[in-house]
C-alpha angles and dihedrals in degrees: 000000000000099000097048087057091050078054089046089050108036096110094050091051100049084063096050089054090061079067101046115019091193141024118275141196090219140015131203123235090252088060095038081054099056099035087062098050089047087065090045100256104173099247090236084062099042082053094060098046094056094051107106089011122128118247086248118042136212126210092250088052095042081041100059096039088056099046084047097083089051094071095127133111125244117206110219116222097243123194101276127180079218092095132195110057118200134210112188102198115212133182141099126298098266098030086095099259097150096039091059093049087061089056094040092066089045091049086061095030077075096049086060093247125138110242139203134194120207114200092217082158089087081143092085125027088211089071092046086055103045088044085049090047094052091037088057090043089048097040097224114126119247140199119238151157147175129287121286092021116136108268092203085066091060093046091059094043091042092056096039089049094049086051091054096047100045093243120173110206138024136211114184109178122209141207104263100202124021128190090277128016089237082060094053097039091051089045090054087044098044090048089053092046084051094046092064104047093050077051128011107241107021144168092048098196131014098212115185123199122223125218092222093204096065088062125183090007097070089073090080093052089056094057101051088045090045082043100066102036100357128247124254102181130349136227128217124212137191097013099145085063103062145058091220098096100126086068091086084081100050077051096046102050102029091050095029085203113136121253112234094172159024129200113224111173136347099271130095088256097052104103125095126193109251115250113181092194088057089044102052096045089049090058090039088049100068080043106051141041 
């Protein structure tokens, strides 16, 4: 697991390394400083982190700065008789919301669990297509319909499907831009609204993907998303692209929403549980000796 986060972050790291070359016992505040906003630290944050801090740093200090923005609890699925479970997925079109779906089943596939996809996206035919194409590949059924159709409808006929069949798990997929922000916030609305009433207390988690390579401004985007229906966990995409690792942390304290997971790759199998400890240390690590 370690490994795959040095992967995730080897971008981030590279970068880090413009600032220092080689590993060190201590850091001064100035380096400290500009480590962070190479990694796109927001600068409020990085603040923050420097208040109390030595004029030269050592990794447990560093360490425990860092982990401090992660105190937050994640709640585990657990094996529950209240089946199904439902994920509803939010984000924008591009952020890899299909694509994790699609790891996301896999992800339960190996826990043994029946899954079913739900092609809530009936904004663009492109989506309906690409969720078809990974269900196939995949081989869970799925619940689609044409273009245009209402995606509250397949919410419902997804759920009450799912209940007929014993599934385990759910994964409904949603637009993510309609013509005007009020349409898409009334359709979300609208789908959760419809969830619950095809099965009381569902969905049982919002979770929005994050495009990782537009860093720290995707935290706007978040709010606006856990404005309109609310966010329960976040999931991170195309990390390994980018050199803007260090904005997890700008996530992590301005939402205060738990991170499940991050993407690692384009297949199925590429989606790692989130462990702050394991990052931290994989970013302190290129950093101290």
């Amino acid at each position: 697991m370690f490994n795959i986060f040095k992967k995730v972050l080897k971008k981030t790291n590279e970068a880090i390394k413009d600032v220092i070359p080689s590993k060190q016992k201590r850091i001064s505040r100035d380096e400290f400083e500009e480590i962070l906003l190479e990694a796109d630290v927001n600068y409020d944050l990085i603040e923050k982190f420097l208040e109390d801090m030595p004029r030269n740093i050592d990794k447990e200090r560093a360490f425990n700065k860092l982990i401090s923005v992660f105190e937050y609890e994640i709640n585990p699925i657990n094996d529950t008789k209240d089946k199904p479970f439902v994920d509803m997925i939010i984000g924008v079109n591009g952020a890899g919301k299909t694509t994790t779906i699609a790891k996301l089943a896999k992800l339960y596939q190996k826990q043994g669990k029946k899954v079913m996809l739900g092609a809530g996206d009936t904004f663009r035919a492109a989506a309906i297509e690409q969720l078809s194409r990974w269900a196939k590949r995949l081989d869970v059924p799925i619940v689609a319909t044409k273009q245009g159709h209402d995606p509250s409808a397949v919410v419902f006929d997804t759920i009450s499907s799912a209940i007929a069949k014993n599934i385990d798990h759910v994964l409904i997929d949603t637009a993510g831009r309609l013509h005007t922000q009020t349409n898409l916030a009334e359709e979300l609305k609208k789908m959760v609204r419809t969830a619950n009433k095809a099965k009381k207390g569902t969905p049982h988690r919002k979770l929005l993907i994050l495009d990782g390579t537009q860093g720290s401004s995707s935290i706007n985007q978040a709010k606006v998303f856990n404005e309109m229906i609310g966010i329960d966990g976040i999931i991170i995409t195309k990390l390994d692209g980018t050199a803007k690792g260090g904005s997890i942390l700008s996530i992590a304290d301005e939402l205060k929403i738990p991170i499940y997971y991050i993407g690692t790759g384009e297949q199925p199998d590429d989606l790692i549980k989130f462990k702050a400890d394991e990052y931290v240390n994989t970013i302190l690590d290129e950093i101290f000796i």
